[in-house]
C-alpha positions, 0 to 999 in steps of 0.5 A: 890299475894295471891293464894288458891290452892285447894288440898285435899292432901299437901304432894303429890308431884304436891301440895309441888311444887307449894307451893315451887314455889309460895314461892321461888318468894315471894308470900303468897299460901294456900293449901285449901282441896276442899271438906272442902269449903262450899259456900254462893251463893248469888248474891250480895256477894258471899262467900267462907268458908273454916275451920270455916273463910271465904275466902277473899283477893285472886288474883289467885285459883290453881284448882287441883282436882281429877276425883273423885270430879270433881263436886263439885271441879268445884262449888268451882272453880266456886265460886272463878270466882264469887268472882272476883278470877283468876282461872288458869284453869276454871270452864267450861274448867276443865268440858269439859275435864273430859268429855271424850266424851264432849272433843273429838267431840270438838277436832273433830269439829276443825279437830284435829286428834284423833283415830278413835272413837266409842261411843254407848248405844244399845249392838245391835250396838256394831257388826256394832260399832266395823266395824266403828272404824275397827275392833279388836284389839280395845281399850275400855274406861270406859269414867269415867275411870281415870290413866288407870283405866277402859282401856281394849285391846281388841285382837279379835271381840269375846273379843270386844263384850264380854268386851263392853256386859259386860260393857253395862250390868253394866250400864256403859258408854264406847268409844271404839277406834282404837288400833294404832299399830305403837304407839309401848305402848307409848304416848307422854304427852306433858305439855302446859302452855298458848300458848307454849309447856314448856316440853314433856316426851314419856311414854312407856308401861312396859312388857306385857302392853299397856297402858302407864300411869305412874300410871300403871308401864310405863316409862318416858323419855324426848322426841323431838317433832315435830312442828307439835306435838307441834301445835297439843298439843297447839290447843287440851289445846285452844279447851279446853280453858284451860291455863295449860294442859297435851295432851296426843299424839299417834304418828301414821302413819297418823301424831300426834293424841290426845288420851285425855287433862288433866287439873290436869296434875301431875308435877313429871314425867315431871319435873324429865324427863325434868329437868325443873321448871314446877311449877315455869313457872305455878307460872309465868304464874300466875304472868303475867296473874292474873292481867288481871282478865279474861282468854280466855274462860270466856263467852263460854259454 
C-alpha cells in the first residue's frame, strides 16, 4: 500500500511508529504536514498538492492532526475521502469527537454512562446548573480544552461560580461535570482499533493533582478491564464512528463512565505500558480494511 500520514511533526514518537510500522510490513508511507497541503475542490478531479507536486497514487490517509488545526486537518481528510483515499478515521468522525458537547449527547442518546453533565450560556443559571450536576466539588471544562488544558476542580459552590463567571466573562464555553470521588485521579484509556479493545493502560493523577493525563505529570501502568469496560470503550469509538480510538473511562460506583473519545490517541504510553505493536495492529487494520474502499460511517452527519 501507499499511505499518506498527516503529521505536522516527524520526530514525535506516534508518527516515527507508524512510519516503523508501515515500513517493517513493506508498504511505501509518507508523512505529509497537513497545513502544508493546498487543494483543488472541483467535482470532476479533485486534488491535493503538497510541497509544490500533486498528491496521487494513495490507498490509505493516517490523519493525525491536533486540537489546534482541527478545521483545516478535516478539510485535508476530507479531500483525500473525495479522491477515493481510505481514511483510517473520518472526516466527520474526527469532527464529532473534537466536539466535546457534540460527542457526549451522542454518547447519551445511545445510553452510554457518562458523568453527569451540565452545559450553559447565561452566568444567571450557573446557581441552578451547579444543583444539576450536584453540587461542588465539580469539575469545569473549557470545551476547547485539550491535554488537560483549560480542566479546573472546583472544591466549593463559591470556587464553582467563580471559576464558570470568570469563564463566561471570557467569552468561553465550558461543561461543568461531577467530580467522581471514587475514581481516586485515575482514569482508564483504553485503546480501540475496529471492534475490539487491543490494549488499556490506568493513568493515575501525580501528588496534589487530579486530573490524570500524561501530559500533566500522570502515571501509567497496564490495567485489566472488565468486559463491561470493554464493551463500553467499543461502543463509545462506534457512536463516534471511528476506527482507532482512545476512551478515556472513569471507574465509578454506578459502573464505567465515558469522560471523552479521542481519535488522534498518542501511541507512547499505551505501547510502553502495554508492551504492545499498537502501530503495527493500526498498520494491519489498514491492510484488512483500505481494500474495501468505504468505512461504517460514510453517509452519516
Amino acid at each position: 500500500m501507499k499511505i499518506a500520514l498527516l503529521s505536522r511533526n516527524p520526530k514525535l514518537y506516534s508518527t516515527r511508529r507508524l512510519v516503523e510500522a508501515a515500513e517493517a510490513r513493506g508498504h511505501e508511507i509518507h508523512v505529509i504536514d497537513t497545513l502544508r497541503c493546498y487543494m483543488n475542490i472541483a467535482s470532476h478531479r479533485p486534488e491535493i498538492h503538497y510541497r509544490g507536486q500533486a498528491l496521487t497514487g494513495f490507498d490509505a490517509v493516517i490523519p493525525r492532526i491536533g486540537a489546534s488545526i482541527t478545521f483545516y486537518g478535516t478539510a485535508v481528510v476530507r479531500q483525500f475521502e473525495m479522491m477515493g483515499v481510505y481514511p483510517l478515521n473520518e472526516s466527520v468522525a474526527i469532527s464529532r469527537a473534537r466536539d466535546k458537547l457534540r460527542s457526549l449527547q451522542l454518547l447519551a442518546r445511545r445510553g452510554i454512562g457518562m458523568p453527569v453533565t451540565g452545559f450553559a450560556h447565561s452566568p444567571d443559571d450557573v446557581d441552578d446548573l451547579l444543583k444539576m450536576v450536584g453540587g461542588a466539588p465539580v469539575v469545569i471544562k473549557l470545551l476547547e480544552g485539550t491535554q488537560g488544558i483549560g480542566v479546573v476542580l472546583a472544591e466549593t459552590q463559591k470556587a464553582a461560580e467563580s471559576v464558570i463567571e470568570a469563564f463566561m466573562g471570557l467569552k468561553q464555553n465550558i461543561l461543568v461535570q461531577e467530580f467522581i470521588q471514587e475514581a481516586g485521579g485515575a482514569d482508564i484509556r483504553c485503546f480501540v482499533i475496529g471492534d475490539r479493545v487491543v490494549g488499556a493502560m490506568m493513568r493515575k493523577a501525580k501528588e496534589g493533582e487530579f486530573r490524570s493525563n500524561l501530559h500533566r505529570g500522570g502515571e501509567a501502568k497496564v490495567v485489566r478491564i472488565t468486559p463491561e469496560e470493554r464493551s463500553v470503550a467499543v461502543r463509545a469509538a462506534k457512536v463516534m464512528g471511528l476506527n482507532v480510538a482512545g476512551v478515556d473511562l472513569l471507574r465509578s460506583n454506578h459502573g464505567p463512565l465515558v469522560m471523552e473519545v479521542n481519535s488522534s490517541p498518542g501511541l507512547e504510553g499505551i505501547e510502553k505500558a502495554t508492551g504492545k505493536d499498537i502501530a503495527g495492529m493500526i498498520i494491519q487494520f489498514l491492510e484488512r480494511n483500505a481494500a474495501k474502499g468505504t468505512t461504517r460511517t460514510r453517509g452519516k452527519g
